[in-house]
N, C-alpha and C positions, 0 to 999 in steps of 0.2 A: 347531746345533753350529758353532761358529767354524774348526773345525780342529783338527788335531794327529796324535797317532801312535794308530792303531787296534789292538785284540789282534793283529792279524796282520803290524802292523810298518810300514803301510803309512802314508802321509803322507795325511789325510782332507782335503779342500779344501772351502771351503763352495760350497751347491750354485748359494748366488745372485750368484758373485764373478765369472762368466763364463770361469772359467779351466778349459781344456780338458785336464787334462793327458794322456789318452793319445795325445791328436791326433788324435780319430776325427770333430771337427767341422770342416767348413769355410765359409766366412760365403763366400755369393756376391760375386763378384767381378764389380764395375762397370767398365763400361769409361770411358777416360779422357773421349773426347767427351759420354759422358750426364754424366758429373760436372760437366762445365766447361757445359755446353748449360743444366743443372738450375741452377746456381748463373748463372750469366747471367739467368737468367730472374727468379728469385728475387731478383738483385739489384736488376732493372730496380724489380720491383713494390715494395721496402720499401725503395726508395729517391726514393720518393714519384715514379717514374717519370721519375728524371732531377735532381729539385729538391733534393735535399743529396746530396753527394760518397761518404759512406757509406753502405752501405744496413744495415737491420737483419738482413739474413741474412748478411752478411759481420762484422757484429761479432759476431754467435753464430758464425761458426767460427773467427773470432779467439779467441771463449772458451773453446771449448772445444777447442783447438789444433790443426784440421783447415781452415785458411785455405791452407796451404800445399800441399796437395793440388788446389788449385782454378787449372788456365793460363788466367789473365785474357786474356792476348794470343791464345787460338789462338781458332780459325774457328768454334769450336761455342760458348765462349762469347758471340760477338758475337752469334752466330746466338738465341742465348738470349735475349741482354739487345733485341735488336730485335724478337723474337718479348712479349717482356716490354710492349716502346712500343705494338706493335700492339696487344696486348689492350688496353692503357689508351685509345687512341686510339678500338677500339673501340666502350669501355664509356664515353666522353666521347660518343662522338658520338651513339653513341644512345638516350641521356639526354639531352642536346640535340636532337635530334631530337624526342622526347617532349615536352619540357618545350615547345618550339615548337608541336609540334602541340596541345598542350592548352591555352599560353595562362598557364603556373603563375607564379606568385611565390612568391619567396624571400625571406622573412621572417626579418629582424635584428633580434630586442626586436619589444617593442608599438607600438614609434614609428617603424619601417621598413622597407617592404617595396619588392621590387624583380622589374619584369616586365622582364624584357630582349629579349621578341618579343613585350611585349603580350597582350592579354588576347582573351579570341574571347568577347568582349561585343558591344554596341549601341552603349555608349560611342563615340562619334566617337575623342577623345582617347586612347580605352582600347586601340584594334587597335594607336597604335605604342608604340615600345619609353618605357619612363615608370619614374617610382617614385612612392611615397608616403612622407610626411613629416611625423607631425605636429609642428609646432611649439608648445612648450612656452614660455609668460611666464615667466619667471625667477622675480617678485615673487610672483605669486600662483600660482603653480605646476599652472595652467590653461591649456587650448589656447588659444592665439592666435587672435582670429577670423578666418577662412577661410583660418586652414593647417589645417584639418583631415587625418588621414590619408585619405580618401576623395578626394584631390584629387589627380590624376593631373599630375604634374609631368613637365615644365615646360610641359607644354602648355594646362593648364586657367588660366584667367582668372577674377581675381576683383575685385571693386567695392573691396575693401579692399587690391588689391596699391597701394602707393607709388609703386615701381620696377619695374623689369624682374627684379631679380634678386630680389623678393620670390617668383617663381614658382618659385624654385629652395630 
């Protein structure tokens, strides 16, 4: 039922429009510093921790027009949004951490990969920090001989480099 006037005269409201008319509910009441604490924090993180000026939890309460309720300048949002760096800093370091201690590459396409602490090989060349690269002939659309991706750059040497900067 959308509404209207019922046998008894009474103004019938629907029951899913949130509107309370006798006034017998009340919505908990937040206080100012978790509001401002919760959106610091919020902001920190969907704002890619700092790297674009808006964050996505501030344009959601821009849209839905509850940005104004949010004191960016007081003590519990800083505390938010610093609380916000330290998780990410966190969650950086020790996935850095990880990824050192295991030796991982980070693979861009089929043709590059990247050990930034190296590999926990046998490889001489493979423990320091390196990538891999294959290079592709233009003409015939084949590896170049000895840029293979398996060639731990720039430190591995080959009979086919020219120059110095073929190792790269």
């Amino acid at each position: 039922m959308a509404g209207g006037i019922n046998v008894y005269g009474y103004v019938e409201q629907n029951p899913l429009s949130f509107i309370d008319p006798y006034g017998l509910f009340e919505l908990p009441v937040l206080s100012q510093d978790f509001v401002d604490a919760t959106a610091g924090f919020g902001d920190a993180i969907s704002s890619g921790f700092g790297l674009f000026d808006t964050s996505l939890s501030e344009l959601a309460r821009k849209a839905i027009n509850v940005n104004s309720s949010v004191n960016q300048c007081s003590a519990a949002y800083s505390g938010g949004r610093y609380a916000g760096y330290g998780l990410g800093i966190g969650v950086a370091g020790t996935s850095l951490y990880r990824g050192y201690q295991l030796g991982r590459e980070l693979s861009i396409g089929r043709n590059f990969r990247i050990a930034p602490f190296g590999n926990r090989t046998s490889h001489p060349a493979g423990r320091l920090p390196h990538y891999h690269r294959r290079s592709i002939d233009s003409a015939t659309g084949n590896t170049k001989s000895g840029q293979g991706i398996g060639r731990h750059r720039p430190w591995d040497k080959k009979s086919t480099d020219k120059s110095f900067m073929d190792r790269f």
